[in-house]
mmCIF file of the N, C-alpha and C atoms, coordinates in Angstrom:
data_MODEL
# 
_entry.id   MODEL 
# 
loop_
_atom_site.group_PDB 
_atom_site.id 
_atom_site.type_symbol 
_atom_site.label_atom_id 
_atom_site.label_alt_id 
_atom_site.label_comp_id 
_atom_site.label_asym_id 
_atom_site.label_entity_id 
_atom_site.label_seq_id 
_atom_site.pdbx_PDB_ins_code 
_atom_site.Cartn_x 
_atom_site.Cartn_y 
_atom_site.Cartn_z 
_atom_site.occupancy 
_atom_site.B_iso_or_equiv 
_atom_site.pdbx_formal_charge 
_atom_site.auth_seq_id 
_atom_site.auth_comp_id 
_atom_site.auth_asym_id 
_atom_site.auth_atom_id 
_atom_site.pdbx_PDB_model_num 
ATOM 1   N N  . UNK A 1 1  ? -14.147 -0.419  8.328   1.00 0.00 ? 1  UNK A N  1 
ATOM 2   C CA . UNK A 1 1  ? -12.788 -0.127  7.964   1.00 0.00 ? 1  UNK A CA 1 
ATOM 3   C C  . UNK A 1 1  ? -11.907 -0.225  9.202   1.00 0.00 ? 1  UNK A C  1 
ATOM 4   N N  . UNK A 1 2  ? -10.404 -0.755  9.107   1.00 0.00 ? 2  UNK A N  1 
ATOM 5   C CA . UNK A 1 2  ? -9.892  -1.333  10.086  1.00 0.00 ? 2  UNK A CA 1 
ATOM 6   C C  . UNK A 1 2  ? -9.223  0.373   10.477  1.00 0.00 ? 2  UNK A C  1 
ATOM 7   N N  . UNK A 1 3  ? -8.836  0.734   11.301  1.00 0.00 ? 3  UNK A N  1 
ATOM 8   C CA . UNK A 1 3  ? -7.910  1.990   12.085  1.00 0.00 ? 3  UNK A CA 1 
ATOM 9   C C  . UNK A 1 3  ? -6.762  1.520   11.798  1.00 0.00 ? 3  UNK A C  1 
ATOM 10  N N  . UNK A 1 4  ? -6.126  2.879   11.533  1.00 0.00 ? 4  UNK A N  1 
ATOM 11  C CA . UNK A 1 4  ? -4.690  2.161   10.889  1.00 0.00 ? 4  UNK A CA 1 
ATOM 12  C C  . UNK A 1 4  ? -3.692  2.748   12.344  1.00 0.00 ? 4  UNK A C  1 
ATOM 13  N N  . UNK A 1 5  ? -2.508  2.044   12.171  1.00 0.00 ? 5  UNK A N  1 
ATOM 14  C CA . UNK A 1 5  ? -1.895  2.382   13.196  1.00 0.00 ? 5  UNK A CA 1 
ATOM 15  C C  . UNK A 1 5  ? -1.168  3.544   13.264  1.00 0.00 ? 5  UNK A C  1 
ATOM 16  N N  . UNK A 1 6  ? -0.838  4.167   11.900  1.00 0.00 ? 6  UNK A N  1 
ATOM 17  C CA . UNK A 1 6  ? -0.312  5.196   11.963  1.00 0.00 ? 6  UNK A CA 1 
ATOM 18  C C  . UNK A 1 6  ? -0.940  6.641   11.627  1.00 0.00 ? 6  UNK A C  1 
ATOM 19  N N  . UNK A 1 7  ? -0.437  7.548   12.544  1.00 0.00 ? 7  UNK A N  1 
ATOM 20  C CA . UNK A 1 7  ? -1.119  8.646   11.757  1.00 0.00 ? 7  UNK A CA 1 
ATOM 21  C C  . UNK A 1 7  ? -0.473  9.558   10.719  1.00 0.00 ? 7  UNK A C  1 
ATOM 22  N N  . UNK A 1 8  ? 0.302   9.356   10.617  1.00 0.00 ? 8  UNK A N  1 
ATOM 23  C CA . UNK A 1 8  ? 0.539   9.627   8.872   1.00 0.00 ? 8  UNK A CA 1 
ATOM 24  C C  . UNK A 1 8  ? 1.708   9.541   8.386   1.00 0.00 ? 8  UNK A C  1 
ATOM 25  N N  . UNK A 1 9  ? 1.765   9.505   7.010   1.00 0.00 ? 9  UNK A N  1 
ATOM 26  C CA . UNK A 1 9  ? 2.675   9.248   6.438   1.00 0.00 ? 9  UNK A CA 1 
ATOM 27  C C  . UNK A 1 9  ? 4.167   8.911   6.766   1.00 0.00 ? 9  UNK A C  1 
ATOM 28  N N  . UNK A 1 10 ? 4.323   9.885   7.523   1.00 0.00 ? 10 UNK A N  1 
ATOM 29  C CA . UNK A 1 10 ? 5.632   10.275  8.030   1.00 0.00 ? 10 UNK A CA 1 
ATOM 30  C C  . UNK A 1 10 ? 6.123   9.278   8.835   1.00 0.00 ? 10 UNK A C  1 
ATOM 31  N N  . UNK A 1 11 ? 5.446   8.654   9.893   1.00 0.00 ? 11 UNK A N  1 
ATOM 32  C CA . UNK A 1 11 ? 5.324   7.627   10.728  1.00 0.00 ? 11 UNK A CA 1 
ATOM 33  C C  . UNK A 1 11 ? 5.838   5.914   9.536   1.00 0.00 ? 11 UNK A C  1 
ATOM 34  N N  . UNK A 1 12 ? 5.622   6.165   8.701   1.00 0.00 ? 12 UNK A N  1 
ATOM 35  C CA . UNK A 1 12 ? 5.719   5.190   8.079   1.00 0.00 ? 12 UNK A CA 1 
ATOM 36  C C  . UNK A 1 12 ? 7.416   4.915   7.332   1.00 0.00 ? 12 UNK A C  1 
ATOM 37  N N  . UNK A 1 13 ? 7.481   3.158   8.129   1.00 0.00 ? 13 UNK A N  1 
ATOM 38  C CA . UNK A 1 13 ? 9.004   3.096   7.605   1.00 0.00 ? 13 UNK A CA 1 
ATOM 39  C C  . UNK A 1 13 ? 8.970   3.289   6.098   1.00 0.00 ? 13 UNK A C  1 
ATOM 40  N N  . UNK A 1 14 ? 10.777  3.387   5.579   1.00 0.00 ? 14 UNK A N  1 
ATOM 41  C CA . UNK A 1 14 ? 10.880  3.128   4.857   1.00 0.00 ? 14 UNK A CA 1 
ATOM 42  C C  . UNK A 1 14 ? 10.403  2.492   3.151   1.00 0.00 ? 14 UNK A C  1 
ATOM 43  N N  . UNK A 1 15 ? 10.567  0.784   4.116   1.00 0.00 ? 15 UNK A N  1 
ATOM 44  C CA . UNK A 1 15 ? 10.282  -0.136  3.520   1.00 0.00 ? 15 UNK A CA 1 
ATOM 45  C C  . UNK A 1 15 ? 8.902   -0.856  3.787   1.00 0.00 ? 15 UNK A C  1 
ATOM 46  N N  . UNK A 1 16 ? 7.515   -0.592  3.160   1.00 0.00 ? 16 UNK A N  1 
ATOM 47  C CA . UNK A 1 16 ? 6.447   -1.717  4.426   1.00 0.00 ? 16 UNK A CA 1 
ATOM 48  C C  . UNK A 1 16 ? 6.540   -2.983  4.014   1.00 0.00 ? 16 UNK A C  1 
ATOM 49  N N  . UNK A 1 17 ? 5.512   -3.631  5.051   1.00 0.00 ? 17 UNK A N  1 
ATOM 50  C CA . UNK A 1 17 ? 5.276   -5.046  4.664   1.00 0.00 ? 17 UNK A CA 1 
ATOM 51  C C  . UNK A 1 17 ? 3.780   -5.183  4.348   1.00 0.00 ? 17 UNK A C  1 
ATOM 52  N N  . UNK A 1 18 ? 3.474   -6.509  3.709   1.00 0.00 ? 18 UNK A N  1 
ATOM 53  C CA . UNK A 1 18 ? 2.230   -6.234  3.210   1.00 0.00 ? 18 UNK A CA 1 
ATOM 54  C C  . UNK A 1 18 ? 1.097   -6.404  4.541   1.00 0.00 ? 18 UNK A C  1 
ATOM 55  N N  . UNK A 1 19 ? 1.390   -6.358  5.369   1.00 0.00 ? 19 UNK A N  1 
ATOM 56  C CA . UNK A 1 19 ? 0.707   -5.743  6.710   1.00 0.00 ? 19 UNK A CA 1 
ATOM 57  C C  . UNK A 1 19 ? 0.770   -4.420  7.268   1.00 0.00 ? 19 UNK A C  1 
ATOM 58  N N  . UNK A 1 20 ? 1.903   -3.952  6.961   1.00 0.00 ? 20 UNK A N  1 
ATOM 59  C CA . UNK A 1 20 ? 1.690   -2.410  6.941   1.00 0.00 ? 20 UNK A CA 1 
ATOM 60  C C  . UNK A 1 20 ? 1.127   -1.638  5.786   1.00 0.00 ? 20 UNK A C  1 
ATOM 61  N N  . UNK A 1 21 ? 0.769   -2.677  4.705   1.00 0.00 ? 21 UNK A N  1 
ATOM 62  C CA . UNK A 1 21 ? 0.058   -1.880  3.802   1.00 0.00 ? 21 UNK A CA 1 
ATOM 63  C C  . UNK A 1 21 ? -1.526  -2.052  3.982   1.00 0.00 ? 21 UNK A C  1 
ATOM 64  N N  . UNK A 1 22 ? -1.561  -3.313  4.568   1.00 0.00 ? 22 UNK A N  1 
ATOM 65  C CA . UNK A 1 22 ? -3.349  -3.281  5.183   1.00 0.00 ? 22 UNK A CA 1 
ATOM 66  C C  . UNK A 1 22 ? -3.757  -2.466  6.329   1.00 0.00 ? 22 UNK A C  1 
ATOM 67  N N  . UNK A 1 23 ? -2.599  -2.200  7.287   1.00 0.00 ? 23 UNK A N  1 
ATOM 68  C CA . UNK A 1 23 ? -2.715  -1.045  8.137   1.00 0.00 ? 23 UNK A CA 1 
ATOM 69  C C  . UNK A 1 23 ? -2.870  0.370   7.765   1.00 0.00 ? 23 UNK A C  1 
ATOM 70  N N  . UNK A 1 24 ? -2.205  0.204   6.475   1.00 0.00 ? 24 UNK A N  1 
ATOM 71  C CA . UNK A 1 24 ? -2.678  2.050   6.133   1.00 0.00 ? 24 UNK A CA 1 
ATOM 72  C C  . UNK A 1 24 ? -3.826  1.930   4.958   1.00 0.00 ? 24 UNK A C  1 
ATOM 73  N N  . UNK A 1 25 ? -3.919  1.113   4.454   1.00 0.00 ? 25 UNK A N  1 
ATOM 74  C CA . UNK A 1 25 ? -5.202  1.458   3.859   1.00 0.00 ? 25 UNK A CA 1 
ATOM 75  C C  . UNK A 1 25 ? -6.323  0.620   4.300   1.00 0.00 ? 25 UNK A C  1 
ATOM 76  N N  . UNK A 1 26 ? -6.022  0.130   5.521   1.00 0.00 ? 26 UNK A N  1 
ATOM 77  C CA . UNK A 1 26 ? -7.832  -0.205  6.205   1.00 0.00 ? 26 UNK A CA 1 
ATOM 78  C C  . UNK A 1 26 ? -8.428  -1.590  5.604   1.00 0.00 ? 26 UNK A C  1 
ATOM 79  N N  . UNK A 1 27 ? -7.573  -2.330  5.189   1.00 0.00 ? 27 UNK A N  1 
ATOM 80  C CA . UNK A 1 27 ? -8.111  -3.394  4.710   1.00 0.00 ? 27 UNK A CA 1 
ATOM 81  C C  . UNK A 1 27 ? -7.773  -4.820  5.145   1.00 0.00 ? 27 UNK A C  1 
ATOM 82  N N  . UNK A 1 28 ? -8.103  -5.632  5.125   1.00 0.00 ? 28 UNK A N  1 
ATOM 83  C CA . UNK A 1 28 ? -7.675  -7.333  5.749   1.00 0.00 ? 28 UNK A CA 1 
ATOM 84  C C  . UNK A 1 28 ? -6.125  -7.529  5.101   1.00 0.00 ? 28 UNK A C  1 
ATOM 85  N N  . UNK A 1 29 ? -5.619  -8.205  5.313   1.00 0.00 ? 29 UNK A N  1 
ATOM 86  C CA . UNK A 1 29 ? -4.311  -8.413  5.266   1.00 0.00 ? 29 UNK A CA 1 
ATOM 87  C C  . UNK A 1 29 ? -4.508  -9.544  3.699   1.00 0.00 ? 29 UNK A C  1 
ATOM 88  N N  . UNK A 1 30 ? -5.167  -10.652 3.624   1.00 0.00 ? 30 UNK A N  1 
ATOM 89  C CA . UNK A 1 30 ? -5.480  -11.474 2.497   1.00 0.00 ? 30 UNK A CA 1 
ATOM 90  C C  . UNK A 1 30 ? -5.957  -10.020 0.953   1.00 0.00 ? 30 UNK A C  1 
ATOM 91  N N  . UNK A 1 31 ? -6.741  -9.068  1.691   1.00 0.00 ? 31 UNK A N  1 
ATOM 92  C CA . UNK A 1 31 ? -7.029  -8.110  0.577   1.00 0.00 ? 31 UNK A CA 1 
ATOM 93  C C  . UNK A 1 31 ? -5.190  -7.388  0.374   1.00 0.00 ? 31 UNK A C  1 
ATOM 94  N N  . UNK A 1 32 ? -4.566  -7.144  1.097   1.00 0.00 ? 32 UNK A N  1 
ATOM 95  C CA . UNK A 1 32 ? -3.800  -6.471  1.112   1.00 0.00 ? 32 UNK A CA 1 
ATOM 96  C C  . UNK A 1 32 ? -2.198  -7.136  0.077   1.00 0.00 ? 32 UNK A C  1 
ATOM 97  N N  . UNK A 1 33 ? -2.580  -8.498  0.614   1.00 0.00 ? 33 UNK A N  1 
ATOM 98  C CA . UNK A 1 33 ? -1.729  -9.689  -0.412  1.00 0.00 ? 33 UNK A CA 1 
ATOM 99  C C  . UNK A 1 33 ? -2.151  -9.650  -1.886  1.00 0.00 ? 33 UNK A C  1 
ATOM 100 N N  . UNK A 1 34 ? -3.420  -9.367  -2.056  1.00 0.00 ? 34 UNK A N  1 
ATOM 101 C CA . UNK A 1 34 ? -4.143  -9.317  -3.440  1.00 0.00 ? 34 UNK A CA 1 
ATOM 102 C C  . UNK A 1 34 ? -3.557  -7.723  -4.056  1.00 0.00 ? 34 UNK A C  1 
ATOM 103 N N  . UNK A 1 35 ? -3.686  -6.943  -3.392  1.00 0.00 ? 35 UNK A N  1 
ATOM 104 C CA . UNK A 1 35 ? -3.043  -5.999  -3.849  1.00 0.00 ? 35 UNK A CA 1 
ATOM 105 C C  . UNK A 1 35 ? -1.917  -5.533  -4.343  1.00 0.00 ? 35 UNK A C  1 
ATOM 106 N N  . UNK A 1 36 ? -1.107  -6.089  -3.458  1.00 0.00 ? 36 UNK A N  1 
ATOM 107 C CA . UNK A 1 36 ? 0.353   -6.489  -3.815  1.00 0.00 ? 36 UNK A CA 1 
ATOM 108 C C  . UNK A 1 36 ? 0.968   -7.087  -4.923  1.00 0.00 ? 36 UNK A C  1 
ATOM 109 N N  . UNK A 1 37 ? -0.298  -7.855  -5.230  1.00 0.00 ? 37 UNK A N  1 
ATOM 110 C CA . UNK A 1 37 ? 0.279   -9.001  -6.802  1.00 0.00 ? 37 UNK A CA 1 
ATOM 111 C C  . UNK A 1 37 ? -0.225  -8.074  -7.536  1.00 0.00 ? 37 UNK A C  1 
ATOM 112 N N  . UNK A 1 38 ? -0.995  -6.961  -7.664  1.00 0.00 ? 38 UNK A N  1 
ATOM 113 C CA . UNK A 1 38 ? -1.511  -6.288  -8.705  1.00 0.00 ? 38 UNK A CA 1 
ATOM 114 C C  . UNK A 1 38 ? -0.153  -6.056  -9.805  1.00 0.00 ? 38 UNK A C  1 
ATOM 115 N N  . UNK A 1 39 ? -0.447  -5.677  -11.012 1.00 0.00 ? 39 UNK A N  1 
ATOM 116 C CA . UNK A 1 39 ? 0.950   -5.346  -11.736 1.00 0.00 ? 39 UNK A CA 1 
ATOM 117 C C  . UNK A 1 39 ? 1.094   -3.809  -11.537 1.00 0.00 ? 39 UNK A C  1 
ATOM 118 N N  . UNK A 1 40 ? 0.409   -2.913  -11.248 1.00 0.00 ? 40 UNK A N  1 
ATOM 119 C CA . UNK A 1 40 ? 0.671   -1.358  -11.531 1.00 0.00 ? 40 UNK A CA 1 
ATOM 120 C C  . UNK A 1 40 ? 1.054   -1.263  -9.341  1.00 0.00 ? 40 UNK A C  1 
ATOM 121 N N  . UNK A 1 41 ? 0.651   -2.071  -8.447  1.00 0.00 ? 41 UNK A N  1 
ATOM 122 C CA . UNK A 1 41 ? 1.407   -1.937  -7.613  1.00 0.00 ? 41 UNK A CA 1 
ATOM 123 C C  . UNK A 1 41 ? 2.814   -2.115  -7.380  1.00 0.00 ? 41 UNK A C  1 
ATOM 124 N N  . UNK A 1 42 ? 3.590   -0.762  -6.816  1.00 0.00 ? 42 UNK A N  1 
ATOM 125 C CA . UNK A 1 42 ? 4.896   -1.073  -6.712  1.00 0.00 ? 42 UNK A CA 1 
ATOM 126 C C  . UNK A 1 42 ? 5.386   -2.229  -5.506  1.00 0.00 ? 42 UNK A C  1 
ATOM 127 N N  . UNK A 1 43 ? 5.173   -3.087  -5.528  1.00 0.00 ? 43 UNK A N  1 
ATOM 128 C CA . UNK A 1 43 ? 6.038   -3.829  -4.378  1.00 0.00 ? 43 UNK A CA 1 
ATOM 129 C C  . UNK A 1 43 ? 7.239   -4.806  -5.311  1.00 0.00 ? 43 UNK A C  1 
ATOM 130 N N  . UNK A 1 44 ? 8.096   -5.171  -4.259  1.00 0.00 ? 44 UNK A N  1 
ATOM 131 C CA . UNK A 1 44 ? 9.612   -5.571  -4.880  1.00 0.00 ? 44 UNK A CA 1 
ATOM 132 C C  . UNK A 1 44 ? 9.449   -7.225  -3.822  1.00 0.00 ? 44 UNK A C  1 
ATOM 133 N N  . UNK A 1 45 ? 9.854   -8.414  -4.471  1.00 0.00 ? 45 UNK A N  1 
ATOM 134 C CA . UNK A 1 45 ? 9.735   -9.404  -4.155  1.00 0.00 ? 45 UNK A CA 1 
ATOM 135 C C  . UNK A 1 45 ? 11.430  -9.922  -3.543  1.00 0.00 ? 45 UNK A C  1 
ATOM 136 N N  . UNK A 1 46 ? 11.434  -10.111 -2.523  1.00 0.00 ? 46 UNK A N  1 
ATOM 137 C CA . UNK A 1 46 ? 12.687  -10.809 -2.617  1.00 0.00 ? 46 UNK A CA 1 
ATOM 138 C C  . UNK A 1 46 ? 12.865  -11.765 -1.620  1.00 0.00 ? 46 UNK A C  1 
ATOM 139 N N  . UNK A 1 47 ? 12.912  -12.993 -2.576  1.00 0.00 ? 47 UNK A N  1 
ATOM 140 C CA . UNK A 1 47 ? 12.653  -14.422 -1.912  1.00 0.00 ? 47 UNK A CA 1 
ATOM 141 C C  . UNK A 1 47 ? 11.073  -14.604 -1.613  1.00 0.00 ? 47 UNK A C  1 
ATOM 142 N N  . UNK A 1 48 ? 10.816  -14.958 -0.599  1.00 0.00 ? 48 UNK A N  1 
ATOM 143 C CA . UNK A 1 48 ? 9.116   -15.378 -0.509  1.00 0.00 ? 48 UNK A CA 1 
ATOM 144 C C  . UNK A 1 48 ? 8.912   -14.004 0.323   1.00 0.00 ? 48 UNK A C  1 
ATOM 145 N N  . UNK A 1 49 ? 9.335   -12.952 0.415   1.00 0.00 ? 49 UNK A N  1 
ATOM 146 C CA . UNK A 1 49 ? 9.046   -11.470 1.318   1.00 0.00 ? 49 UNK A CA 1 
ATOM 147 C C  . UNK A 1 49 ? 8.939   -10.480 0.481   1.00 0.00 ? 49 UNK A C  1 
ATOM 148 N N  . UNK A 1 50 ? 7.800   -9.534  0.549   1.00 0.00 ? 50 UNK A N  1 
ATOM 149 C CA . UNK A 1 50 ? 7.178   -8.487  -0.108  1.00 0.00 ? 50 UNK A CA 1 
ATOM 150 C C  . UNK A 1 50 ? 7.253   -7.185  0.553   1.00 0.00 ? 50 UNK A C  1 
ATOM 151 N N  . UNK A 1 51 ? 8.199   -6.335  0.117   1.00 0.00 ? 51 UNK A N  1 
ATOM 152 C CA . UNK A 1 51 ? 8.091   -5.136  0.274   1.00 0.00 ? 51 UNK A CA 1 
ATOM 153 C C  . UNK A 1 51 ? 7.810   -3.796  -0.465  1.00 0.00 ? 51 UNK A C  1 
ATOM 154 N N  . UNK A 1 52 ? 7.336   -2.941  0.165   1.00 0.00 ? 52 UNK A N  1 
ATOM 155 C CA . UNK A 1 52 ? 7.062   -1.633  -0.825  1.00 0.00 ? 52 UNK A CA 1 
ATOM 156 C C  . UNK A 1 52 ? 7.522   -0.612  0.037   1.00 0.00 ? 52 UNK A C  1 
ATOM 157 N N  . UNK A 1 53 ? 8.720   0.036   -1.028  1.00 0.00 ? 53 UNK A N  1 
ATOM 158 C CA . UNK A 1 53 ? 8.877   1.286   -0.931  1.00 0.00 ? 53 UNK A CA 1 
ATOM 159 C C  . UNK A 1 53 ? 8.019   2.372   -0.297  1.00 0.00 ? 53 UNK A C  1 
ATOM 160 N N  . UNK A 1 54 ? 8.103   3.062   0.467   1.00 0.00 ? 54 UNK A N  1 
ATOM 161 C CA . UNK A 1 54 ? 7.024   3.756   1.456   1.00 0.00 ? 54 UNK A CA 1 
ATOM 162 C C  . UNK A 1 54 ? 6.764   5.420   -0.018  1.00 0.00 ? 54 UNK A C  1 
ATOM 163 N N  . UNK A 1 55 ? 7.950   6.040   -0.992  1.00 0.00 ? 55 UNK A N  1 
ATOM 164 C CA . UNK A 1 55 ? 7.448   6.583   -1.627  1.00 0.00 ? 55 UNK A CA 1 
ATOM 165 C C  . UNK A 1 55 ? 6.562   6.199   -2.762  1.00 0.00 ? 55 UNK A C  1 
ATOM 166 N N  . UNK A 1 56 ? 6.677   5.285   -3.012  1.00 0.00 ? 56 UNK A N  1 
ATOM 167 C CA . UNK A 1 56 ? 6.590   4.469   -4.192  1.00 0.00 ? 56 UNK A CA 1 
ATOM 168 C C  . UNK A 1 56 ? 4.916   4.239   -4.243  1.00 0.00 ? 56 UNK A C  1 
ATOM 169 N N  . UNK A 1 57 ? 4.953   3.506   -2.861  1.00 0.00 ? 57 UNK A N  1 
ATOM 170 C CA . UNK A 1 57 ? 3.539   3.667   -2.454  1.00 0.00 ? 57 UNK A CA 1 
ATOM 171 C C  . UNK A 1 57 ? 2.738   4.429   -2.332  1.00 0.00 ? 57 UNK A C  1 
ATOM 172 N N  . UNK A 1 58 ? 2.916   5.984   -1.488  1.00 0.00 ? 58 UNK A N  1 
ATOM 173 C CA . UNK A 1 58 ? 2.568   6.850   -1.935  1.00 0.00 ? 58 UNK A CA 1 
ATOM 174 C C  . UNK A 1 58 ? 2.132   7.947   -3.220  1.00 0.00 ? 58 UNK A C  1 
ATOM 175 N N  . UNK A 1 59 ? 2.576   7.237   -3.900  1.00 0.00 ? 59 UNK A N  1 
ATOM 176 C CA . UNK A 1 59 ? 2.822   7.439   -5.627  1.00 0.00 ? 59 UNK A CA 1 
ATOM 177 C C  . UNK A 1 59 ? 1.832   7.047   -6.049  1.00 0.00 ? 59 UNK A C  1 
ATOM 178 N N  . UNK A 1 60 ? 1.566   5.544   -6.057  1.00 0.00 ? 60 UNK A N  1 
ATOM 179 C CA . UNK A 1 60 ? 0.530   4.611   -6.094  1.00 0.00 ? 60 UNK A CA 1 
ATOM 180 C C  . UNK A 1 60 ? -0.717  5.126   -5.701  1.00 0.00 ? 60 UNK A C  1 
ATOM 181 N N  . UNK A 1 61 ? -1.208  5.638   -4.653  1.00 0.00 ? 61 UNK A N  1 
ATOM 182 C CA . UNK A 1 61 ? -2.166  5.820   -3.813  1.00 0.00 ? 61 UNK A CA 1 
ATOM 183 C C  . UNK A 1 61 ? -2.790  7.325   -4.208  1.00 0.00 ? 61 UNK A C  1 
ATOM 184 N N  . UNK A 1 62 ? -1.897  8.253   -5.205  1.00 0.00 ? 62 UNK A N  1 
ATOM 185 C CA . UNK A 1 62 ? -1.881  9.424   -5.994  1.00 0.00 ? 62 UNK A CA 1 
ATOM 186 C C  . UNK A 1 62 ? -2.280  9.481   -7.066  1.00 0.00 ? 62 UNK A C  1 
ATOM 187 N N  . UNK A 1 63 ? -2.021  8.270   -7.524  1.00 0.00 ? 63 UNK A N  1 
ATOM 188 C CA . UNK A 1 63 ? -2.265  7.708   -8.646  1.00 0.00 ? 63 UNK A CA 1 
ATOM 189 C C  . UNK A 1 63 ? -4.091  6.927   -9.269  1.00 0.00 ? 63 UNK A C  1 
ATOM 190 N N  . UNK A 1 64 ? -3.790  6.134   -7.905  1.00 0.00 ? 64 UNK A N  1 
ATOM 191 C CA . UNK A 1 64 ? -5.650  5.139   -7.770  1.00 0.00 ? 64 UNK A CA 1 
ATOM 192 C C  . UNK A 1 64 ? -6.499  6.763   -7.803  1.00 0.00 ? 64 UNK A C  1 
ATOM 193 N N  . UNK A 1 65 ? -6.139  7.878   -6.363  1.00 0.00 ? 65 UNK A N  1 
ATOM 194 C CA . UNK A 1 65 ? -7.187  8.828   -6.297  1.00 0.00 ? 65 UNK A CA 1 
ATOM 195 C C  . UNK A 1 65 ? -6.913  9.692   -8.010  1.00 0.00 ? 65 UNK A C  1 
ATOM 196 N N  . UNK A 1 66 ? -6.186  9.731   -8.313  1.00 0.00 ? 66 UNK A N  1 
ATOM 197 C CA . UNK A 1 66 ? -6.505  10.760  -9.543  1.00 0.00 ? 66 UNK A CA 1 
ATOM 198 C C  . UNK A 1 66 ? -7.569  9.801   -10.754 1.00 0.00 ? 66 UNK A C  1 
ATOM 199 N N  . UNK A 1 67 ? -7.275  8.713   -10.965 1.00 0.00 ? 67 UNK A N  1 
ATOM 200 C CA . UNK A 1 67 ? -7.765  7.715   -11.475 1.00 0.00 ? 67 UNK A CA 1 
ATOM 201 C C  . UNK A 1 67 ? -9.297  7.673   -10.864 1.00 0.00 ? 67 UNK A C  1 
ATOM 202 N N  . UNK A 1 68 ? -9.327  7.503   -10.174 1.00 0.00 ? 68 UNK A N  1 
ATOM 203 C CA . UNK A 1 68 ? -11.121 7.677   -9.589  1.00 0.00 ? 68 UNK A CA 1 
ATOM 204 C C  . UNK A 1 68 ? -11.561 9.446   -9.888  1.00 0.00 ? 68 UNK A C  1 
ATOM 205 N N  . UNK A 1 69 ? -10.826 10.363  -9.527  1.00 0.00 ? 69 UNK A N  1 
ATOM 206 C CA . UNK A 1 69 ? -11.965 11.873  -9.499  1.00 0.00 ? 69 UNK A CA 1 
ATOM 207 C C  . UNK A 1 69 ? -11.618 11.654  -11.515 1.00 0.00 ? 69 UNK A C  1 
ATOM 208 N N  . UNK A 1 70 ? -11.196 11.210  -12.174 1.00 0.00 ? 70 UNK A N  1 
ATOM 209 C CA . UNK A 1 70 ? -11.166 11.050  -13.609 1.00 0.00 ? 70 UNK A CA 1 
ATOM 210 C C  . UNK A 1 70 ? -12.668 10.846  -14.109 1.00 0.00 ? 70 UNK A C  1 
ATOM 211 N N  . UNK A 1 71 ? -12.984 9.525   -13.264 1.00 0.00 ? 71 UNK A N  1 
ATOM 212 C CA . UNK A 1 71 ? -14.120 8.924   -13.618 1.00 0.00 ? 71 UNK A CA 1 
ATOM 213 C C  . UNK A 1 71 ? -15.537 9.702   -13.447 1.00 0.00 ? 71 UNK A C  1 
ATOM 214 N N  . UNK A 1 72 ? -15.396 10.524  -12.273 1.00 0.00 ? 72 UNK A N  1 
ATOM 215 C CA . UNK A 1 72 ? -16.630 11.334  -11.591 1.00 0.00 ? 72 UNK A CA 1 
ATOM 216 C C  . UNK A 1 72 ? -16.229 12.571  -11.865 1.00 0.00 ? 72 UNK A C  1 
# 
């Protein structure tokens, strides 16, 4: 798992890019593009540039963990 650059949340702009979203969740940047196209991920397209809302995301990421302790 990659070290992310930030240590938490707070540190985190605004708006990320889909490199700051492989930075906080530890993953390759190509995984992180795949993620992005998901449909239940919030990111906002404008023009050929992908951004996500830094709450939005957080939302998201509240969302995957409640969704997994569901299962177990």
């Amino acid at each position: 798992m990659r070290k992310s650059k930030y240590n938490s949340f707070d540190e985190l702009p605004l708006m990320l890019t889909v490199e700051d979203v492989s930075h906080v969740l530890g993953i390759g940047l190509a995984h992180a593009y795949e993620v992005a196209h998901r449909r239940d991920f919030p990111a906002i397209t404008l023009g050929s540039r992908i951004i996500v809302p830094r709450d939005k995301f957080m939302e998201w990421i509240d969302e995957q963990a409640a969704k997994k302790s569901e299962i177990f």
